[in-house]
C-alpha positions in Angstrom: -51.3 -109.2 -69.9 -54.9 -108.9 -71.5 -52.7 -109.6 -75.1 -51.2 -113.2 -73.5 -54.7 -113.8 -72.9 -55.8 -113.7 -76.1 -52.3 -115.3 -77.7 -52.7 -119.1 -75.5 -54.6 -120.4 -73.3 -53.0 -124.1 -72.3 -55.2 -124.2 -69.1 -58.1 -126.3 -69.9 -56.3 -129.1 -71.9 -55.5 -132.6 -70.5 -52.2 -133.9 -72.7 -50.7 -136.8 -73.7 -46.7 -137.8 -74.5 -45.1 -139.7 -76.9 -42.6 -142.3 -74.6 -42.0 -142.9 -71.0 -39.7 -140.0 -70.3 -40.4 -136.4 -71.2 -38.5 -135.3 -74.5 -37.6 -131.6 -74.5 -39.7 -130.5 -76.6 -42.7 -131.9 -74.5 -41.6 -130.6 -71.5 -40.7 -127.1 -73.1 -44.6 -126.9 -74.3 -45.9 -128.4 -71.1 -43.6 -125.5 -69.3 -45.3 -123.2 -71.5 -48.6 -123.9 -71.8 -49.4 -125.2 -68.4 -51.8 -127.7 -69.1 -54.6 -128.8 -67.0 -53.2 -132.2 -67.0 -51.8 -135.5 -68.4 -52.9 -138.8 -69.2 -50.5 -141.9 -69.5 -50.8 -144.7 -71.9 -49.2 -147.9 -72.0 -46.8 -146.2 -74.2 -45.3 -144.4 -71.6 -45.4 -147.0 -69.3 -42.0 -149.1 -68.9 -41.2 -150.0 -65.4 -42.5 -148.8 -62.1 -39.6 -146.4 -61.5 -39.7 -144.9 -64.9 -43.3 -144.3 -64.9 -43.0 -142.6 -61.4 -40.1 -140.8 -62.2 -42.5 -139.3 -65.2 -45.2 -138.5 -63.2 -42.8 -136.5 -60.5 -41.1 -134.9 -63.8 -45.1 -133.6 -64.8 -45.9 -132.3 -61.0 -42.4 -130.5 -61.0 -42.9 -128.4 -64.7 -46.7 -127.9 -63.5 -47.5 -124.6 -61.6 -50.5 -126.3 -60.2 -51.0 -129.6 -59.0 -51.8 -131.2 -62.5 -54.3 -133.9 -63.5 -52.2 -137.1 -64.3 -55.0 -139.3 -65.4 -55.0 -143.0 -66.7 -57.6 -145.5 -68.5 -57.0 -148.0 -66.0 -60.2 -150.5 -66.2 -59.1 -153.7 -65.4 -59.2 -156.8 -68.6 -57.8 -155.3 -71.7 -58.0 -151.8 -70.7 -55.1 -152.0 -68.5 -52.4 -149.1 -69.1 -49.6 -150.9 -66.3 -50.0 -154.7 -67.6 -46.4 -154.4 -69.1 -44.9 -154.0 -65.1 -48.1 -155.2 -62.6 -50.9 -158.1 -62.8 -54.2 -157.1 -64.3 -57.0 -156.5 -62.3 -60.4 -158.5 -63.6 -62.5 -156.8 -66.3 -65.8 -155.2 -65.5 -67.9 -158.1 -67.2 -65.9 -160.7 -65.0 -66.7 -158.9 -62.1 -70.3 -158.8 -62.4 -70.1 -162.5 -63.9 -68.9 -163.3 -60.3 -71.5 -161.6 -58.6 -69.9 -160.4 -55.8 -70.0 -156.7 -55.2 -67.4 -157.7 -52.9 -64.6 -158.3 -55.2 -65.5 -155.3 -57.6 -64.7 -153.3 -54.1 -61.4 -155.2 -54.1 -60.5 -154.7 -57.6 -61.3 -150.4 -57.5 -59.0 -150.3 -53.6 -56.2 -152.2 -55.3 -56.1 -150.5 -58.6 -56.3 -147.6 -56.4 -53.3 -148.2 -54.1 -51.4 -149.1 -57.2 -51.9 -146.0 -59.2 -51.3 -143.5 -56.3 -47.7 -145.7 -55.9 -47.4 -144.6 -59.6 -47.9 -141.0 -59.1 -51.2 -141.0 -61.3 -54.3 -139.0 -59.2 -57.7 -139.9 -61.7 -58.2 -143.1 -63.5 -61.0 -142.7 -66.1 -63.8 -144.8 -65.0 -65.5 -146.3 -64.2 -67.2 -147.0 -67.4 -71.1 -147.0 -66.8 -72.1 -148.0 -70.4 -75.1 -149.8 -70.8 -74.0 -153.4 -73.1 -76.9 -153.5 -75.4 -74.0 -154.8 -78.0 -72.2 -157.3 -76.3 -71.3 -158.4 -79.9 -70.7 -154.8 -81.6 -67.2 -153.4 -82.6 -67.7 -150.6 -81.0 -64.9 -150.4 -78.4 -66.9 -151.4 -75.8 -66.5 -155.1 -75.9 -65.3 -156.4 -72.8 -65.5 -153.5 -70.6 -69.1 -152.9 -69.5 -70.3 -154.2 -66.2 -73.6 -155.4 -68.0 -76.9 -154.3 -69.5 -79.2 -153.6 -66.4 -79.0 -150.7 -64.8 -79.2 -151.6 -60.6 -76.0 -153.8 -62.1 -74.1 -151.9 -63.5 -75.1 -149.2 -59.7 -74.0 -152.4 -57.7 -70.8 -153.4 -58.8 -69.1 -150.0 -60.5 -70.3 -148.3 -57.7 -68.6 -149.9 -55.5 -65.3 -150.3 -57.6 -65.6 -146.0 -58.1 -66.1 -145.9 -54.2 -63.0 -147.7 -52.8 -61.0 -146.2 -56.1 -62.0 -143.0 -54.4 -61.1 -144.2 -50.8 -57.3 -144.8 -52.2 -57.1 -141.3 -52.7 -58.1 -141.7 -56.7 -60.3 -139.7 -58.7 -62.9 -141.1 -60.8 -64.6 -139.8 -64.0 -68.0 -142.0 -65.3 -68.1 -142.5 -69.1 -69.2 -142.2 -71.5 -72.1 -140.1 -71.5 -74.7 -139.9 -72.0 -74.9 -143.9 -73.8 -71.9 -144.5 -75.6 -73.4 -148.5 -74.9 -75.5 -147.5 -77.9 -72.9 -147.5 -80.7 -72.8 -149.9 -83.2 -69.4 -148.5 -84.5 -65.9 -147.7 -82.9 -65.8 -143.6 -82.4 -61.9 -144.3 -83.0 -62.7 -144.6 -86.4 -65.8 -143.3 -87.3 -68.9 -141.3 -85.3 -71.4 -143.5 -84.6 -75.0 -142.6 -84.5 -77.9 -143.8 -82.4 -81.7 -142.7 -82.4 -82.2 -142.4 -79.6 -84.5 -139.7 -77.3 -83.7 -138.0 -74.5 -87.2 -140.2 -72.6 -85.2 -143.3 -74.1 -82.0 -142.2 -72.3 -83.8 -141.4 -69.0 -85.6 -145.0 -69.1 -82.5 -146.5 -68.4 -79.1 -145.5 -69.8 -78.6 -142.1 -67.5 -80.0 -144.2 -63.9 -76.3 -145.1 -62.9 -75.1 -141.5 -63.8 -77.7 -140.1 -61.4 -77.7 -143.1 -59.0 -73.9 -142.8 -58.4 -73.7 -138.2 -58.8 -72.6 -138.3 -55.5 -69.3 -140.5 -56.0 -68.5 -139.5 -59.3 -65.7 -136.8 -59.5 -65.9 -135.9 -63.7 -68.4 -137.3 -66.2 -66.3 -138.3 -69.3 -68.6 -137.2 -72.7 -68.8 -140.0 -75.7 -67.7 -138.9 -79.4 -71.6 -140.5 -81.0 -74.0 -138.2 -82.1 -77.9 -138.7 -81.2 -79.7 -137.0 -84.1 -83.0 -137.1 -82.2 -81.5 -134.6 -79.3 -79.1 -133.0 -81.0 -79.2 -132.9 -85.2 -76.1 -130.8 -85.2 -73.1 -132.0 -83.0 -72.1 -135.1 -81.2 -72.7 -135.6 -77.8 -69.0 -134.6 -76.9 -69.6 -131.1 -78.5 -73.3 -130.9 -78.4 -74.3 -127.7 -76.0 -77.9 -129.1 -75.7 -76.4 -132.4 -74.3 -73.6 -131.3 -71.5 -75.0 -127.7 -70.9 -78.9 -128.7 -70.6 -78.7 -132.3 -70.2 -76.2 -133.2 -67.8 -75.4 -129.6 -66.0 -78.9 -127.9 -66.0 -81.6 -130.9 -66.2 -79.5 -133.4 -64.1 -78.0 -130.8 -62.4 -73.7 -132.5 -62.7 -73.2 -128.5 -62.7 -70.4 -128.6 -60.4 -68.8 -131.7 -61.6 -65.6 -131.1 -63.8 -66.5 -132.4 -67.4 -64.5 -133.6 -70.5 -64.0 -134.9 -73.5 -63.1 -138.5 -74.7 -59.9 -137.7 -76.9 -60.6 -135.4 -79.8 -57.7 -137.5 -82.0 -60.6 -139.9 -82.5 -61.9 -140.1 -86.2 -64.9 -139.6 -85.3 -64.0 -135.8 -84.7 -60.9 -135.5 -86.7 -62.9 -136.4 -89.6 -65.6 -133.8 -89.4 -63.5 -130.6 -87.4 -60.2 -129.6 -87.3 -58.3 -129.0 -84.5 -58.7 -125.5 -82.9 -62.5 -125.6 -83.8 -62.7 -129.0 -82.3 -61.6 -127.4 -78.8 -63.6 -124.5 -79.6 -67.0 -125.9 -79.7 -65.9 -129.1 -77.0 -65.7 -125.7 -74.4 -68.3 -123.9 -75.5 -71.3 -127.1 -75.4 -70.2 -127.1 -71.7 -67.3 -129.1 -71.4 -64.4 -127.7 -69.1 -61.1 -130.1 -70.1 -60.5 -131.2 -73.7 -58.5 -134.4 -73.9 -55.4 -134.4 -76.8 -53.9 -137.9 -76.1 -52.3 -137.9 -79.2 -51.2 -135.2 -81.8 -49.7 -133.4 -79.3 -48.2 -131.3 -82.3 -51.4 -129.6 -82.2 -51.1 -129.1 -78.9 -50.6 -125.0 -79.4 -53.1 -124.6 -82.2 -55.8 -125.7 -79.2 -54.6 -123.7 -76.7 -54.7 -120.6 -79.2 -58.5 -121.6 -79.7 -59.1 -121.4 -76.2 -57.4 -118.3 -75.8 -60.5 -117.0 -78.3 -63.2 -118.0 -76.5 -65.5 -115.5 -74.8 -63.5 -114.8 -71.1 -66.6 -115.5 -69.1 -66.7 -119.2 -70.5 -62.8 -119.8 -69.8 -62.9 -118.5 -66.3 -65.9 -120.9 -65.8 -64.5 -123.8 -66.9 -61.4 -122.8 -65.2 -63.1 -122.6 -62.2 -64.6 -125.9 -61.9 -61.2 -127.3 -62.5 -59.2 -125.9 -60.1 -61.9 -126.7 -57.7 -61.8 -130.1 -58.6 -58.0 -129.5 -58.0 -57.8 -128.6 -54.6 -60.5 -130.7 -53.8 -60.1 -134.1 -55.5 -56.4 -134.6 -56.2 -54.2 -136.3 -53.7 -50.3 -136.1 -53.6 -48.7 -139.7 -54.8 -48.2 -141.9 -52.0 -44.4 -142.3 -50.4 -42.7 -144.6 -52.9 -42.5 -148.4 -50.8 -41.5 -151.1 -53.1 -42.9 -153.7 -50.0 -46.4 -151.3 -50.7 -46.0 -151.9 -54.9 -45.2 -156.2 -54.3 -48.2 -156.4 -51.7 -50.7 -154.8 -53.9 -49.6 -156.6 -57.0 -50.0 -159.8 -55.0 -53.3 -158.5 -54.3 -54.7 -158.2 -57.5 -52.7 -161.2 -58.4 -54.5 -163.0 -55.9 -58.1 -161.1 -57.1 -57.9 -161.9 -60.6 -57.2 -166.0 -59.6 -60.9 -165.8 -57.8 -62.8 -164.2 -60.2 -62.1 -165.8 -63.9 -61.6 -164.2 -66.9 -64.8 -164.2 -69.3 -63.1 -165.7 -72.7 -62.7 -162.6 -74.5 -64.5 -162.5 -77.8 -62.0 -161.0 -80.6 -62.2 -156.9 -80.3 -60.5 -154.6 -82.7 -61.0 -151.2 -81.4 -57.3 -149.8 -80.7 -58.4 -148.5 -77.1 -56.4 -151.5 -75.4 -53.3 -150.6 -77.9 -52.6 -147.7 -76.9 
């Protein structure tokens, strides 16, 4: 037994798929590994009984009840627009005003995810916009650039996401609103200090620590805190930052997807995970090159025991604590919520979306 542990360790990974229905070599390594979780993309996303067919395929090869997460924002980052209406973006939330309707739009997203089979939608993002106007694959997602703004109106949405039975996960921290680049493709850098952070950018992470069930970490790097990794790897960030200083040390904590350039073009994978677990974080996110999927879990499998069975711990925690069983299937439940957020998105317009070429809305 003590050899398995040090061969793979599939426990603290969240995974991605190529299509909407298992192949057998997915569901072969997912059998094996036993991953933490899943996340779904729009890619794996073709009708409303295919995608919850999936999701009942993942809880049946899982040992544990499994993570089945989803970026499911509302606007362009909107996994299910393919099979349901889209929800209003963040921006055209707060544009409205009404904290109201931001309410509305996390209870129906809610509702319709839990129909899906899906238990933690990654957001709400709580970003501070500082470049509205930067390719930085932020455009069109944040809720604005004041702080009590962005508290009002994504804390509501994360509350009644919650109330449906939903977990939520805040990102990207610490200030991914910072970046003047896309971390898809590069890691961007910002000079920012840890007093220029506290000013403003972390208020809605502590403002909202009670509601938030995981804190998402962003791939850009903040030379002033940190001169040697990015904040998604950076020990001095998640383990003294967020866990000691502003004491998230019970939340469950990942990373944004380590396929993103901005890692895969500075560490390979294995000592990507390596270093993603030991800064502090407890899931590392593969949405992608799932190929690679055993060369991570063989990284883990390295790692000191005491640091595994930590993060290990927090998860399953967060397991029997936060994650709900899918709701019944009711196709009259599935046509009254996407008449809901039909019905939302005709009250609160659309703000005209400036061109954006990050791939996060692609995938």
């Amino acid at each position: 037994m003590f050899c398995c542990r040090h061969m793979m360790d599939g426990s603290l990974l969240v995974l991605g798929m190529a299509g909407p229905e298992l192949t057998v070599e997915e569901a072969d390594l997912f059998r094996r590994l036993q991953p933490a979780g899943f996340i779904l993309f729009s890619r794996n996303i073709v009708s409303k009984e295919q995608t919850r067919k999936l999701t009942d395929d993942l809880r049946d090869l899982s040992s544990e009840m499994p993570i089945i997460a989803i970026d499911q924002e509302g606007g362009r980052v909107t996994r299910t627009k393919e099979i349901a209406p889209v929800a209003p973006s963040a921006p055209a939330l707060a544009a409205h005003g009404k904290t109201l309707e931001s309410a509305n739009a996390g209870a129906f997203t809610g509702d319709l995810l839990r129909l899906l089979g899906i238990n933690m939608d990654l957001g709400p993002v709580l970003d501070l916009d500082y470049h509205p106007g930067a390719q930085n694959a932020l455009r069109g997602r944040c809720w604005g650039r004041d702080p009590q703004r962005v508290i009002d109106h994504a804390g509501n949405w994360n509350r009644w996401l919650r109330k449906r039975s939903i977990a939520s996960c805040g990102k990207h921290f610490p200030a991914c609103g910072r970046a003047l680049s896309d971390p898809h493709h590069d890691l961007p850098s910002s000079d920012a200090t840890l007093e220029d952070l506290m000013k403003e950018d972390i208020i809605p992470y502590t403002a909202l620590a009670p509601e938030l069930d995981a804190i998402l970490l962003a791939h850009i790097e903040f030379p002033n805190i940190d001169p040697e990794f990015p904040a998604s790897l950076s020990p001095r960030i998640i383990r003294r930052f967020l866990r000691d200083q502003l004491g998230f040390d019970k939340h469950v904590v990942l990373t944004d997807d380590l396929d993103m350039g901005a890692i895969t073009k500075r560490y390979g994978r294995g000592p990507d995970v390596k270093l993603a677990i030991e800064a502090g974080n407890d899931l590392a996110l593969i949405c992608h090159n799932i190929a690679s999927a055993e060369t991570a879990a063989r990284a883990i499998a390295e790692l000191p025991i005491w640091m595994v069975d930590e993060a290990k711990e927090r998860v399953d925690r967060f397991r029997r604590k936060k994650l709900h069983d899918p709701a019944p299937w009711s196709e009259k439940k599935w046509n009254e919520t996407c008449a809901a957020i039909a019905a939302l998105a005709d009250r609160v317009p659309e703000i005209p979306e400036q061109s954006a070429t990050s791939p996060v809305a692609e995938y």
